[in-house]
C-alpha positions in Angstrom: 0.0 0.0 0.0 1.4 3.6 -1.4 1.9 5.8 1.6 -0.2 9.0 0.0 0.3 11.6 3.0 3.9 10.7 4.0 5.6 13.7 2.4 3.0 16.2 3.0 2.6 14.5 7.2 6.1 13.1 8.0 6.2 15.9 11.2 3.0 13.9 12.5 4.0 11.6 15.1 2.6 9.8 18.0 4.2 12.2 20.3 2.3 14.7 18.5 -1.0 13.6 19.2 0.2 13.0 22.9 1.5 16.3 23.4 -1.8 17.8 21.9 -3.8 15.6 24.0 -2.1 16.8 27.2 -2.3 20.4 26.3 -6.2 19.8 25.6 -6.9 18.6 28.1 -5.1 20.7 30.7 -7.0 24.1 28.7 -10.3 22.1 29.4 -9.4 22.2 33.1 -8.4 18.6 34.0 -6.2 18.2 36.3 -2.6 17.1 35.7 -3.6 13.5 37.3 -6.4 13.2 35.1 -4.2 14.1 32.3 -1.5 11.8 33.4 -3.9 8.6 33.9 -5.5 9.7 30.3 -1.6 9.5 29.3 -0.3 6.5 31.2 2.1 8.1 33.3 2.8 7.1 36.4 4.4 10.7 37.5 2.5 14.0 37.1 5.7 15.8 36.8 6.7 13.7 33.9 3.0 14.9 32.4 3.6 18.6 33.1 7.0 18.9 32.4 7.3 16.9 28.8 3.4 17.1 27.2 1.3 20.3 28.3 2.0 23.3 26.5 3.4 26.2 27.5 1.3 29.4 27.4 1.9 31.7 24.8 4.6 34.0 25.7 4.4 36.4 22.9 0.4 37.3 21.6 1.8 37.7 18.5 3.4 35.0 17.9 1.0 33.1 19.3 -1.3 34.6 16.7 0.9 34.3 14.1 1.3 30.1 14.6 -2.8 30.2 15.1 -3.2 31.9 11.2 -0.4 29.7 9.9 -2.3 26.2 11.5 -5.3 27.4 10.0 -4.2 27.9 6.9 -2.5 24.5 6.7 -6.1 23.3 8.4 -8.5 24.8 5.3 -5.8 23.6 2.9 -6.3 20.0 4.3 -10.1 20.0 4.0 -9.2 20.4 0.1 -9.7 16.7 -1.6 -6.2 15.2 -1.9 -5.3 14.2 -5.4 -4.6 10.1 -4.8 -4.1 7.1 -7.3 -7.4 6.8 -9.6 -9.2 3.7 -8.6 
């Protein structure tokens, strides 16, 4: 089976989705034990330290990152060309 969305997803990982789990989580007001059982660790520290994301330091920035996922976001709802069937 042809790997389509390698090249355009290769930066997706399952740390990734981890890390973005934690840091949902944690906005949505669980608290890090929650969000540590959710992620299987035994520590909260490791949790805190390692997964949750920081909060933004810079507004713009943060806004900046924010315009750029969307983009990449709306681009992604666009069919993707794959082999003809």
């Amino acid at each position: 089976m042809q790997r389509i969305f390698a090249p355009t997803f290769g930066w997706v990982t399952a740390h990734v989705f981890r890390k973005t789990t934690a840091t949902i989580l944690e906005e949505s007001g669980q608290s890090p034990r929650h969000i540590a059982d959710q992620l299987g660790h035994a520590q909260t520290t490791t949790t805190m330290d390692d997964y949750v994301g920081r909060r933004a330091r810079d507004p713009e920035a943060a806004g900046h990152l924010e315009q750029a996922l969307r983009d990449i976001h709306e681009h992604g709802r666009q069919t993707p060309e794959g082999p003809a069937i």
